[in-house]
C-alpha positions in Angstrom: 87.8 -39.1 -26.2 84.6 -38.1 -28.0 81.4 -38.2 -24.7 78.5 -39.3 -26.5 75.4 -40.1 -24.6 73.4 -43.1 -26.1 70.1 -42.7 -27.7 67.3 -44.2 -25.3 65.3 -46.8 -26.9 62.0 -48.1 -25.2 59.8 -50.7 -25.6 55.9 -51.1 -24.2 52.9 -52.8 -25.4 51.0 -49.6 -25.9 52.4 -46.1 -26.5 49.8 -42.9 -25.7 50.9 -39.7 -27.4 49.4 -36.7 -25.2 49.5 -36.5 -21.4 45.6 -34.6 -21.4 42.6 -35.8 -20.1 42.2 -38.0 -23.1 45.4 -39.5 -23.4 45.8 -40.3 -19.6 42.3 -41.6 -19.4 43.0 -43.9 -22.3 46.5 -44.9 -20.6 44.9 -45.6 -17.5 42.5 -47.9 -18.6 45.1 -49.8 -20.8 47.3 -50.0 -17.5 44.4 -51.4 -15.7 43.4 -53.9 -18.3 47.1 -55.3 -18.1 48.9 -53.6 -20.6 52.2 -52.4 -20.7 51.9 -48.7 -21.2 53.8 -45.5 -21.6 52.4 -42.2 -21.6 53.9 -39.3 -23.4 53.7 -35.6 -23.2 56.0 -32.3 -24.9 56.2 -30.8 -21.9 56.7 -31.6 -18.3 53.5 -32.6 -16.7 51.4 -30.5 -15.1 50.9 -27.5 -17.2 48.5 -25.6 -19.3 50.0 -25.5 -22.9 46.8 -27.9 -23.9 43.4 -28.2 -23.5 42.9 -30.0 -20.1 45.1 -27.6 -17.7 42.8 -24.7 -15.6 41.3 -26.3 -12.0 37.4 -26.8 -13.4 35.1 -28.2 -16.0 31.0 -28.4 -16.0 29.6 -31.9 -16.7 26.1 -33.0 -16.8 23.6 -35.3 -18.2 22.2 -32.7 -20.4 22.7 -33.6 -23.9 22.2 -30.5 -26.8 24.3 -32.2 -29.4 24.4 -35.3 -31.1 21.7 -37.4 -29.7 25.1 -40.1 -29.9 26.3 -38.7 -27.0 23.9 -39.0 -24.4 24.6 -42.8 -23.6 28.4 -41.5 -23.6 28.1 -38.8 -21.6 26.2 -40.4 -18.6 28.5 -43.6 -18.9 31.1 -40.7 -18.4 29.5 -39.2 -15.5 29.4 -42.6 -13.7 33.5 -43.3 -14.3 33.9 -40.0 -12.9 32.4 -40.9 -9.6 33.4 -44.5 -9.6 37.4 -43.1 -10.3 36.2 -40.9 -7.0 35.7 -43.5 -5.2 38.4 -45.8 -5.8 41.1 -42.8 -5.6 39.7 -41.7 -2.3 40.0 -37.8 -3.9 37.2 -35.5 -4.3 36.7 -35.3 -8.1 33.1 -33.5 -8.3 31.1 -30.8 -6.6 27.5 -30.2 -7.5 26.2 -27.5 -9.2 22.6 -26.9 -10.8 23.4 -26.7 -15.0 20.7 -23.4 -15.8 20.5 -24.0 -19.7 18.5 -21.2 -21.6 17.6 -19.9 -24.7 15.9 -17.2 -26.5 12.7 -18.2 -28.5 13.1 -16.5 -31.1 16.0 -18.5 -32.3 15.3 -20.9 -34.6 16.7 -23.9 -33.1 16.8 -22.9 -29.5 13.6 -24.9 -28.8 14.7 -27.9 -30.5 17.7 -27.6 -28.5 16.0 -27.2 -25.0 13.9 -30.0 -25.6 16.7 -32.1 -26.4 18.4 -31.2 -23.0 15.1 -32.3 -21.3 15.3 -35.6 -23.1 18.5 -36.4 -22.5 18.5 -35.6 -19.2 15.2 -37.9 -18.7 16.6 -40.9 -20.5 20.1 -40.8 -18.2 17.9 -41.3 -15.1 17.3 -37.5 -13.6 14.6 -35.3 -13.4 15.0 -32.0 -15.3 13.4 -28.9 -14.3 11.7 -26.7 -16.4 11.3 -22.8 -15.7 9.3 -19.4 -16.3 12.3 -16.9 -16.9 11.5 -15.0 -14.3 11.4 -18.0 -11.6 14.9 -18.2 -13.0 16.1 -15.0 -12.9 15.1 -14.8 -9.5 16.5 -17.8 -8.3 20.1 -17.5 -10.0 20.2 -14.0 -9.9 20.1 -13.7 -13.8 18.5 -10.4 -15.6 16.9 -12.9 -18.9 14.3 -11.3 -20.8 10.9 -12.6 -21.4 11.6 -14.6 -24.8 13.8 -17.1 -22.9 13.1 -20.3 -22.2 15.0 -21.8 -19.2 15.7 -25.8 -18.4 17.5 -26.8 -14.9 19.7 -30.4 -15.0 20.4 -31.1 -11.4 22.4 -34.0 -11.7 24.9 -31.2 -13.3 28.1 -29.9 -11.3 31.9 -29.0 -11.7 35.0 -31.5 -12.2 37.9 -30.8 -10.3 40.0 -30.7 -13.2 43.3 -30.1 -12.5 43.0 -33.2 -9.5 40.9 -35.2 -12.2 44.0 -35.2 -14.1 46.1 -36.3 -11.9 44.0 -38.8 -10.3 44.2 -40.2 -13.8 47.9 -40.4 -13.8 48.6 -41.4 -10.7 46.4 -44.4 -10.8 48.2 -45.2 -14.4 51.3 -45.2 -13.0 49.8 -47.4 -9.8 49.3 -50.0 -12.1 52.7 -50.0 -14.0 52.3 -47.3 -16.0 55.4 -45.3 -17.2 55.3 -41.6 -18.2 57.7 -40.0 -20.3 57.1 -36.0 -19.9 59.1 -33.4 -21.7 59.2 -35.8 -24.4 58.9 -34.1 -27.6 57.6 -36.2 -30.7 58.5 -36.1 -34.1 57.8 -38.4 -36.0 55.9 -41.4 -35.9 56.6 -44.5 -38.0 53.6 -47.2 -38.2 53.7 -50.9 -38.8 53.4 -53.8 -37.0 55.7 -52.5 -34.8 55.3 -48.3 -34.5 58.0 -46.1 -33.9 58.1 -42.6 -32.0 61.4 -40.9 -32.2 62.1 -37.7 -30.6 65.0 -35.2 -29.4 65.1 -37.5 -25.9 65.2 -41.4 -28.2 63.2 -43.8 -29.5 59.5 -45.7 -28.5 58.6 -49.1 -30.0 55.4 -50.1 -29.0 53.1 -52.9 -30.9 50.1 -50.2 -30.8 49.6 -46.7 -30.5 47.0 -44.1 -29.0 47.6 -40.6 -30.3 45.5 -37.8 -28.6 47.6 -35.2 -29.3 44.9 -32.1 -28.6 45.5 -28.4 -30.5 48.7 -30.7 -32.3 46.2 -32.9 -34.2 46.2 -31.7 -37.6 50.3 -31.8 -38.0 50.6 -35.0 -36.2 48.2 -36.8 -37.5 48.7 -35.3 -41.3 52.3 -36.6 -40.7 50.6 -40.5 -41.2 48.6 -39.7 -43.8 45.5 -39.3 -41.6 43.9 -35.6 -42.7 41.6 -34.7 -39.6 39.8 -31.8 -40.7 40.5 -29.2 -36.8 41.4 -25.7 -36.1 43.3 -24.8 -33.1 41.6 -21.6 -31.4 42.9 -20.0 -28.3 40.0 -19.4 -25.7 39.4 -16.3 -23.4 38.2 -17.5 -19.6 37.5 -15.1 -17.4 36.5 -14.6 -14.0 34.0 -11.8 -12.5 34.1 -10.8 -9.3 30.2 -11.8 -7.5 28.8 -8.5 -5.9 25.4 -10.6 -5.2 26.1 -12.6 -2.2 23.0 -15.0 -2.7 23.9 -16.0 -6.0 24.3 -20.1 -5.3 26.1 -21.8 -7.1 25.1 -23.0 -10.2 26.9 -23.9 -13.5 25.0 -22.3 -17.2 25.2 -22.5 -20.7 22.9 -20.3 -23.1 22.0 -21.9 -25.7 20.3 -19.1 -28.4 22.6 -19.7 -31.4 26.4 -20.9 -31.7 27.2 -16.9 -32.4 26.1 -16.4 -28.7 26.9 -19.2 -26.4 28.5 -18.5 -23.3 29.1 -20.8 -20.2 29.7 -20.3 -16.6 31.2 -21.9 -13.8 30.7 -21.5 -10.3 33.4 -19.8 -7.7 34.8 -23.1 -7.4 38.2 -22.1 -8.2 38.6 -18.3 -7.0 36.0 -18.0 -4.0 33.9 -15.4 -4.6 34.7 -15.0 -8.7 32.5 -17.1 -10.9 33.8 -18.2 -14.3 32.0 -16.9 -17.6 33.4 -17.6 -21.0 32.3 -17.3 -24.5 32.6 -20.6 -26.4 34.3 -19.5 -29.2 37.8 -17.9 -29.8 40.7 -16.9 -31.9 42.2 -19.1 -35.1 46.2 -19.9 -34.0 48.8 -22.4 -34.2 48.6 -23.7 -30.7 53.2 -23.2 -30.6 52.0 -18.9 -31.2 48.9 -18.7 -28.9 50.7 -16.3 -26.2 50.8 -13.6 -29.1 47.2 -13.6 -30.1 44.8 -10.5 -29.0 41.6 -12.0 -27.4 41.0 -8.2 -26.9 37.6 -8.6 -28.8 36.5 -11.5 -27.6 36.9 -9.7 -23.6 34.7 -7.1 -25.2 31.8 -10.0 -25.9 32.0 -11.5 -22.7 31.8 -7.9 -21.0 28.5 -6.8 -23.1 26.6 -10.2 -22.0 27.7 -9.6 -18.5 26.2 -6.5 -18.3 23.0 -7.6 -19.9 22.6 -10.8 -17.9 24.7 -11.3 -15.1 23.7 -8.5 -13.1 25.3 -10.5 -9.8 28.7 -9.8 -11.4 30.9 -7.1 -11.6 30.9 -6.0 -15.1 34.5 -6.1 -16.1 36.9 -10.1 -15.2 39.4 -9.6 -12.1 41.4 -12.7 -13.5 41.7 -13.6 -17.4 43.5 -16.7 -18.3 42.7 -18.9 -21.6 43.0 -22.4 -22.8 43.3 -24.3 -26.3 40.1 -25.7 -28.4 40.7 -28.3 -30.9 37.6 -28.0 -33.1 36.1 -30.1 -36.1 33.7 -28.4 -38.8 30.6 -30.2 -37.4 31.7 -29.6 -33.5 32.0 -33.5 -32.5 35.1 -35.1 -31.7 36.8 -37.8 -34.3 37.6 -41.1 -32.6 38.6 -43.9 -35.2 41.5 -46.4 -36.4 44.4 -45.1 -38.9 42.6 -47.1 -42.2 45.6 -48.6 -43.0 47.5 -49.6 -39.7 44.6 -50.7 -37.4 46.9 -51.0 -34.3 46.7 -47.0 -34.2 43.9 -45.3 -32.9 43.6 -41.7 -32.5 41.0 -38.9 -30.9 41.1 -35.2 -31.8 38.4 -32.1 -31.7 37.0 -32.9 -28.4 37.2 -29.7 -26.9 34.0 -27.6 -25.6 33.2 -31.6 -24.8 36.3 -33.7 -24.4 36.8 -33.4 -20.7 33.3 -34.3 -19.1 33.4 -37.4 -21.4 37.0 -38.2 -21.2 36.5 -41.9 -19.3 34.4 -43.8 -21.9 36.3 -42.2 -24.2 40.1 -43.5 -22.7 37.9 -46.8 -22.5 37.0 -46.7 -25.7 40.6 -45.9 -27.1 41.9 -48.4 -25.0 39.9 -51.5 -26.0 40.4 -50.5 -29.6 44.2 -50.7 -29.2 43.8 -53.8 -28.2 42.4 -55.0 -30.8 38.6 -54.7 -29.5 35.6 -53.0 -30.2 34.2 -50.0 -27.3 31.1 -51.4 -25.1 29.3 -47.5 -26.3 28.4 -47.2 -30.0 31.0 -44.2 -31.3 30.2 -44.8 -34.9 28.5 -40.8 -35.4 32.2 -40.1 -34.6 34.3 -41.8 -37.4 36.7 -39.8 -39.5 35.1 -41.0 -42.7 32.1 -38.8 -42.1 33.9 -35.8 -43.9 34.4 -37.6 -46.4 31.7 -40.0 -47.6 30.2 -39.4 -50.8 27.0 -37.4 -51.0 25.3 -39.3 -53.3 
């Protein structure tokens, strides 16, 4: 007698495609509004195929970019500390965000005086300093044609517990996760359908945040987000200053030479440094992708800055960007089938704004619009005509 097992078929309210920081913020949220909610991920959660895996991120209220994202980021910075308090786990340390630039960049000033702005009008006090006041106090080697800004409201997320925090309150509230769960294809209507290897999801809405995946998922229903997966180097440097404090840093001269660093927050006594910026790849081929030259960038502005580092990385690990051509995020409705919502390109950003954005993707599955206006972040932007 033929030993067949059954197909499993499984029915929820709302269905999130993509177990990172994105997708388990919005699954949380839709668990604690009520909703019957099932979280899926392609592999077995933890692990660090994505975006969101590695033990730290920087947030802050300093806000270079889209002056959009300001309000979002410091509604963000308040869920992180109020998801703190009610999971009783220690979800942030503080660390001093050093921002710099040269002058002689053309839009490092404009920049600079954005971060003190944004800073100012999300309640802080920022800092402004002589390069050499900063040099001395973070033990930094800038020239004299930098301009330096300190946000101390800034500090590190503990990323890897953020994570889970965010999962384990999900399932708390009657969340179901389904890990290992590969999806295939996704079939909208009033009713959409997830089918897989493992079975079958019915669900009467759908959140897809599917990270480095975005452009073949979402392409598969009809929805062309315009991202490039890019495998990122991150590296860690040994400190051979031992009154460096701890401080987090992001230089922002041009987009061909922004680097960020980390404090020794996840190896004691190696800070992380990282270019911002990688390697083209199909996130399923990363592992065989040289990030040889991009070691050799981080090495050169280690030994021209970071004179409190050792000038070659003791660890080197990498992660997954999902990027858009204008470097913000896309968070909208399919046009067609308004009870699926999607978010893809966040990364260099995603994680430090990951709670109002889960909020945001939550009330919109439900049928109802975000509290924060995320209108700068619509899909149609690439494609309105410039008249």
């Amino acid at each position: 007698m033929a030993n067949h097992k059954e197909e499993m078929i499984l029915e929820c309210e709302v269905v999130v495609v993509g177990g990172g920081v994105m997708g388990s913020s919005a699954a949380h949220y839709l668990a604690e509004y009520g909703r019957d909610t099932v979280l899926i991920d392609q592999f077995p959660l933890p692990h660090t195929r994505g975006s969101s895996g590695g033990h730290t991120r920087i947030t802050r209220l300093a806000n270079y970019g889209d002056p959009a994202l300001t309000a979002i980021m410091k509604e963000s910075f308040d869920r992180w500390l109020q998801l703190e308090r009610q999971s009783g786990v220690n979800l942030f340390r503080p660390a001093p965000l050093l921002a710099v630039g040269s002058v002689s960049s053309g839009n490092t000033g404009h920049e600079l005086d954005n971060v003190m702005a944004s800073i100012h009008a999300s309640g802080s006090t920022p800092e402004a300093l002589d390069v050499a006041s900063a040099n001395r106090r973070f033990r930094t080697s800038f020239p004299s044609n930098y301009r330096a800004v300190v946000d101390p409201s800034a500090g590190v997320l503990m990323a890897d517990k953020c994570l889970k925090t965010l999962q384990s309150l999900f399932v708390s509230n009657g969340g179901r996760v389904l890990d290992g769960w590969p999806v295939t294809s996704i079939s909208p209507g009033d009713t959409v359908e997830l089918r897989g290897p493992k079975g079958r999801v019915r669900a009467k809405a759908a959140v897809i945040c599917p990270g480095p995946w975005a452009g073949p998922l979402l392409g598969g229903l009809g929805v062309q987000v315009p991202v490039r997966a890019e495998k990122i180097g991150v590296y860690y440097w040994k400190l051979r200053d031992p009154k460096t404090p701890a401080f987090t840093f992001i230089d922002l001269s041009s987009p061909e030479n922004h680097f960020y660093a980390l404090p020794d927050y996840e190896y004691p006594g190696y800070m992380k440094l990282c270019y911002h910026a990688g390697l083209r790849t199909d996130p399923d081929e990363r592992d065989k992708v040289d990030m040889s030259t991009v070691q050799r960038k981080a090495e050169e502005y280690v030994k021209r800055f970071f004179p409190c580092l050792e000038p070659k990385p003791s660890v080197v690990e990498s992660c997954m960007y999902t990027i858009t051509p204008d470097n913000n995020f896309v968070l909208d409705r399919h046009p067609q089938h308004h009870n699926l919502v999607f978010g893809a390109g966040f990364s260099g950003t995603g994680f430090k704004i990951a709670p109002a954005c889960g909020e945001a993707l939550a009330k919109m599955a439900m049928g109802s619009q975000p509290q924060l206006d995320f209108s700068s972040f619509s899909l149609d932007r690439f494609y309105r005509s410039k008249l």
